[in-house]
Structure formats: C-alpha cells, structure tokens
C-alpha positions in Angstrom: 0.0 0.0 0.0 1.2 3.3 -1.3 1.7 6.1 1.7 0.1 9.1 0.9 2.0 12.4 1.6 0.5 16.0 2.7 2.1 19.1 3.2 0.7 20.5 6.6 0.8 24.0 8.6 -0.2 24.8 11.8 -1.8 28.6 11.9 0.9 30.8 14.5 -2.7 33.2 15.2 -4.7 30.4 17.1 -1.8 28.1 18.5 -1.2 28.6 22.3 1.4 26.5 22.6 0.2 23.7 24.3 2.3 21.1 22.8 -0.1 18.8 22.1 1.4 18.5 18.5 4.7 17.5 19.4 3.5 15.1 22.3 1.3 13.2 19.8 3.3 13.4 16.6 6.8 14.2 17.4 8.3 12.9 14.1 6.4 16.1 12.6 6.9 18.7 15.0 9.0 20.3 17.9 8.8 22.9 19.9 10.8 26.0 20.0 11.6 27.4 23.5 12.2 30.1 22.3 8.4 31.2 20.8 6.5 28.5 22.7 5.2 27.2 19.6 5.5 24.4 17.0 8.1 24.0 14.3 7.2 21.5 11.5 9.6 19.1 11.0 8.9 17.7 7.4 7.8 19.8 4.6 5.2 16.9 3.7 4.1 13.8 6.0 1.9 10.7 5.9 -1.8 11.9 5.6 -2.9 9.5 9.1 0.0 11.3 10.8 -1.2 14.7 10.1 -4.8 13.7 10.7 -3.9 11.7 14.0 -2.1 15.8 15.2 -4.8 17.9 14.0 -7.5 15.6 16.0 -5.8 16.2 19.2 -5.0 20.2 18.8 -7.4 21.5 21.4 -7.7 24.4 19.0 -7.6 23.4 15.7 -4.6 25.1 14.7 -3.2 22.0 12.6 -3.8 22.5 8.8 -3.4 19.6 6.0 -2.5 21.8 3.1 
C-alpha cells in the first residue's frame, strides 16, 4: 500500500502552545523554546500522521494543506 503524503501548517494566530502536536506526533513537530510554539519538521508527512495531530490540537490550529 502506497503512503500518501500532505504538506501541513499549523496557523501561528490560534496556536497557544500547548504542545499537544509534538506530544502526539513528534516525528512532525518540535517545539521551539524560544516562541513557545511548533516548528514543523517535514515539509510533507503521511496523511494518518497529520490527521492523527490535527484531532488532538485542542484548538484546531493544525492545517493539511
């Protein structure tokens, strides 16, 4: 089965910087100390990875692009 790849975003406006992103799908993101927000990791990323972050953002930030 073919993996299907998605270029994502997360929106810098509505992100507090909880960290939810990087707790659930580390391989696409990391947090900077220095802003308190997510960095994306991957310019493009499985589609059920990108889904499986933007369910768990408690504020929807997560984009599939």
């Amino acid at each position: 089965m073919e993996t299907i790849l998605t270029a994502y975003s997360v929106n810098p406006v509505c992100c507090n910087g909880c960290g939810a992103c990087a707790a659930m799908a580390p391989e696409l993101f990391a947090m900077d100390e220095a802003t308190e927000k997510p960095v994306l990791l991957l310019a493009e990323a499985p589609v059920d990875d990108v889904e499986r972050a933007m369910a768990f953002c408690p504020h929807d930030c997560i984009e599939a692009d």
